[in-house]
Every structure is written in structure tokens, then in C-alpha cells.
C-alpha positions as CSV (number, residue, x, y, z in Angstrom):
1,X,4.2,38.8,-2.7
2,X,0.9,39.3,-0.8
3,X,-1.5,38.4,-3.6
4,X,-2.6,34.7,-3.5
5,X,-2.1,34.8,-7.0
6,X,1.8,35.8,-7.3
7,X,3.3,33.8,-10.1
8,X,7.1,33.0,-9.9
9,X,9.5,32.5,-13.1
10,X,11.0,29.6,-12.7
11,X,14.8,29.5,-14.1
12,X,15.0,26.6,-17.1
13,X,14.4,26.0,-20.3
14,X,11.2,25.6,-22.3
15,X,8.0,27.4,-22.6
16,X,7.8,30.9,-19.7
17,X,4.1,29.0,-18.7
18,X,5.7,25.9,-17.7
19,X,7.9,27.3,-15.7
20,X,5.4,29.4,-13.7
21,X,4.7,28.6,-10.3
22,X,0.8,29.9,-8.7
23,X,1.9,30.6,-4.8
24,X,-1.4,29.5,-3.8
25,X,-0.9,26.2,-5.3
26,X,2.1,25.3,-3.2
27,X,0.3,26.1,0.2
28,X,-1.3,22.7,2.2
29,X,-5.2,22.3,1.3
30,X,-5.5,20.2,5.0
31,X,-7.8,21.9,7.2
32,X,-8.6,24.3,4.7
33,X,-11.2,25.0,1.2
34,X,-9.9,23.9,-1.7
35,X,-8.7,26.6,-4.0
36,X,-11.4,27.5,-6.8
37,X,-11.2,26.7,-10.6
38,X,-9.2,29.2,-12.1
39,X,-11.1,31.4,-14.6
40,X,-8.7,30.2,-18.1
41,X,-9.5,26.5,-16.7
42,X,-13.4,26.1,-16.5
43,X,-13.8,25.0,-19.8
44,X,-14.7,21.7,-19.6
45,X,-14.8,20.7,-23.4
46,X,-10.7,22.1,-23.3
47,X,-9.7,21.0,-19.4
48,X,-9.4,18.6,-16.7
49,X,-7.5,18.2,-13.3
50,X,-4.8,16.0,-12.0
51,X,-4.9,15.2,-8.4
52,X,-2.5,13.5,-6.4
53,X,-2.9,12.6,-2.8
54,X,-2.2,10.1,0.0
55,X,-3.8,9.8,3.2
56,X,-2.2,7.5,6.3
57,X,-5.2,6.3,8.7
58,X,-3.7,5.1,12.3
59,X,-4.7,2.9,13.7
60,X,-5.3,0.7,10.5
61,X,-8.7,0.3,9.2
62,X,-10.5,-3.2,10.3
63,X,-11.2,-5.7,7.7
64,X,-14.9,-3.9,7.3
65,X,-13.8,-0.4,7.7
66,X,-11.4,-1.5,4.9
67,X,-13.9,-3.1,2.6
68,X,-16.0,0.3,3.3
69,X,-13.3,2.6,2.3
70,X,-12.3,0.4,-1.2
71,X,-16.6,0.8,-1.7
72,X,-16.9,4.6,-0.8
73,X,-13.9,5.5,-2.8
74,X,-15.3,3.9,-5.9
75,X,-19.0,5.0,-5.0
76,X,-17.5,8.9,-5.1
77,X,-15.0,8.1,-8.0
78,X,-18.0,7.1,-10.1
79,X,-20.7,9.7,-8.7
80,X,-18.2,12.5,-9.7
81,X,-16.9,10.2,-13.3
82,X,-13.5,10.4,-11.5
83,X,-10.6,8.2,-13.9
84,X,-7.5,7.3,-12.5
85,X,-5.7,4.8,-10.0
86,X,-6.0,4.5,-6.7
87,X,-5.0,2.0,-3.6
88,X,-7.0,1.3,-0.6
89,X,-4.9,0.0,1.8
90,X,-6.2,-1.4,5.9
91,X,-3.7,1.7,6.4
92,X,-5.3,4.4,4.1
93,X,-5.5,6.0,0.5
94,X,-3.1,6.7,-2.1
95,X,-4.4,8.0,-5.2
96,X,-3.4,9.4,-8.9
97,X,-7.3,10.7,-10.5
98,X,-7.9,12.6,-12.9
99,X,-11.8,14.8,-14.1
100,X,-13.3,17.8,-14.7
101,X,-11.9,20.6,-12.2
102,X,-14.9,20.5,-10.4
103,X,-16.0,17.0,-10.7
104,X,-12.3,16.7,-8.7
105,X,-12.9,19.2,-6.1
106,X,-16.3,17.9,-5.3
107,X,-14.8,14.1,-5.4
108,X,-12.4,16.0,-2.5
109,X,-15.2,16.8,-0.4
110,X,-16.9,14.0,-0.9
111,X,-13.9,12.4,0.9
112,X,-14.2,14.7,3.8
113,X,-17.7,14.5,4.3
114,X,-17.5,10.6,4.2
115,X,-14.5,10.9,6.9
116,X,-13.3,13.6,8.8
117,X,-9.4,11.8,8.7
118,X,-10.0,13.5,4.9
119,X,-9.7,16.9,6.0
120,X,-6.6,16.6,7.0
121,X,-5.7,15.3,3.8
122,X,-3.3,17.7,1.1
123,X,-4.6,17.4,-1.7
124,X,-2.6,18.1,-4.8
125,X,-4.9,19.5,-7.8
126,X,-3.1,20.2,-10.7
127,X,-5.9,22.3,-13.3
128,X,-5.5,23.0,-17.0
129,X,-4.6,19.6,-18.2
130,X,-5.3,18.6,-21.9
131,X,-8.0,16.5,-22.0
132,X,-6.2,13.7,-23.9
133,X,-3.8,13.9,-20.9
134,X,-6.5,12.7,-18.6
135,X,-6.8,9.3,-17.4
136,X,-9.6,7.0,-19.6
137,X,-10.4,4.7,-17.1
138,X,-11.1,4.5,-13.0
139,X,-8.8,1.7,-11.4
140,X,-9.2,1.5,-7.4
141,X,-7.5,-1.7,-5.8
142,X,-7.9,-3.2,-2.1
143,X,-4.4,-3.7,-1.3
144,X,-3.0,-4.5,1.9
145,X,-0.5,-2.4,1.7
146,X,-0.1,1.3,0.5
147,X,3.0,1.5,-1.1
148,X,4.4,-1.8,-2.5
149,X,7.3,-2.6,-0.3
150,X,6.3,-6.2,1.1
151,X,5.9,-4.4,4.5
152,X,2.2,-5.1,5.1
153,X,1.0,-6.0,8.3
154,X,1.7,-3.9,11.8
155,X,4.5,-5.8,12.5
156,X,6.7,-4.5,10.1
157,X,4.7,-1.2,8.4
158,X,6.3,1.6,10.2
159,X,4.0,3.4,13.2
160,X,3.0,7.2,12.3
């Protein structure tokens, strides 16, 4: 199982593709390139990606770093017509996008380039997606909080 590329059949029901897991997928993207577009996904008229990704910044982003992350991470979201949901929290990003497998990967970069903290970031690109499986619409709120649990604030959001 040396190959980068090893697929695994996954015991269940339903379609053998499904069930399929790429090791390379599975492996941490922090620190590291971002896999490439698979060949059988670079269709754009036929494909998008999913990607799924949270990022925890301590200590907590002032009110302007804040404002400046909720701008950047529309300014890149829109540069790279990146649809999806996202909240920008004084304690980081957690996001849901969807886009054209590169438009994603360069979205990812962008990310870095804007702020180191990002390359420590796992991104979770999911490729071959349906097209009318991809999010219509980009949707990034300032929140003050990045997971809805009425624990905003530093006195009572748990310390990384």
C-alpha cells in the first residue's frame, strides 16, 4: 500500500465507487500541497469540489482583525466564484464551500498566502461532485462565535 493512489473497498452496501476510499485523501493537507485534481475530475462542465474546513485562531482576532478576516474571506470567495457557507468568528473560520476543483484549491491558497495560521489548516476537498450538488450561492457570516453553542466570549469559549 505504498502508492499514494491505493484505493480501499469499503464493506456496505451500494454502488463499489461509493465505497472506495483514495489513501491520499485521508492524509492531513496542514503543512503540506494540496493534492492535485484528479485526471476523471477536471471537467469543469461535469464537476465541482466540496470542501470542508475549520480553522481555530488563538488568541482571538481583535474587532479589526475580525472585520478583516469576514472581508478577505469574501474578497477570495468571490475572486475564485467560491458558493457555499461559511462563519467568521473573533476565534476563526468554519466553512462548507463548494467550486470548480481548482477554483477551490486556489481559494485554499489564497487563505494561506493571506495568513500563515492557514497553513496549518486541513483542508477537506471532496472532487467529483455533480454539479447540481454544488452550492448556488456564497453565504459568509461575522459571528461571534464559531460553533453555535452560546459560549462566545473568552470567558466561557474553551482555551486551545
Amino acid at each position: 500500500m505504498s502508492s499514494s493512489k491505493t484505493k480501499i473497498v469499503v464493506d456496505g452496501p451500494g454502488d463499489e465507487e461509493k465505497n472506495q476510499i483514495i489513501l491520499e485523501n485521508s492524509r492531513s493537507v496542514a503543512f503540506r500541497k494540496l493534492p492535485e485534481v484528479p485526471p476523471e475530475y477536471r471537467d469543469n462542465t461535469r464537476y465541482g469540489t466540496i470542501l470542508l474546513f475549520y480553522q481555530y485562531k488563538e488568541p482571538t482576532w481583535t474587532k479589526k482583525e475580525h472585520k478583516k478576516a469576514l472581508k478577505q474571506v469574501i474578497e477570495l470567495g468571490q475572486k475564485y466564484n467560491i458558493t457555499g457557507r461559511g462563519r467568521v468568528a473573533p476565534e476563526g473560520l468554519n466553512c462548507t464551500l463548494s467550486g470548480m476543483p481548482q477554483d477551490v484549491r486556489n481559494f485554499c491558497y489564497g487563505l494561506r498566502k493571506w495568513n500563515s495560521l492557514f497553513n496549518e489548516t486541513d483542508f477537506k476537498l471532496t472532487d467529483g461532485i455533480p454539479l447540481s450538488k454544488i452550492f448556488k450561492s456564497l453565504s459568509i457570516r461575522k459571528t461571534e462565535e464559531l460553533v453555535a453553542y452560546g459560549l462566545a466570549g473568552d470567558d466561557k469559549a474553551p482555551s486551545l
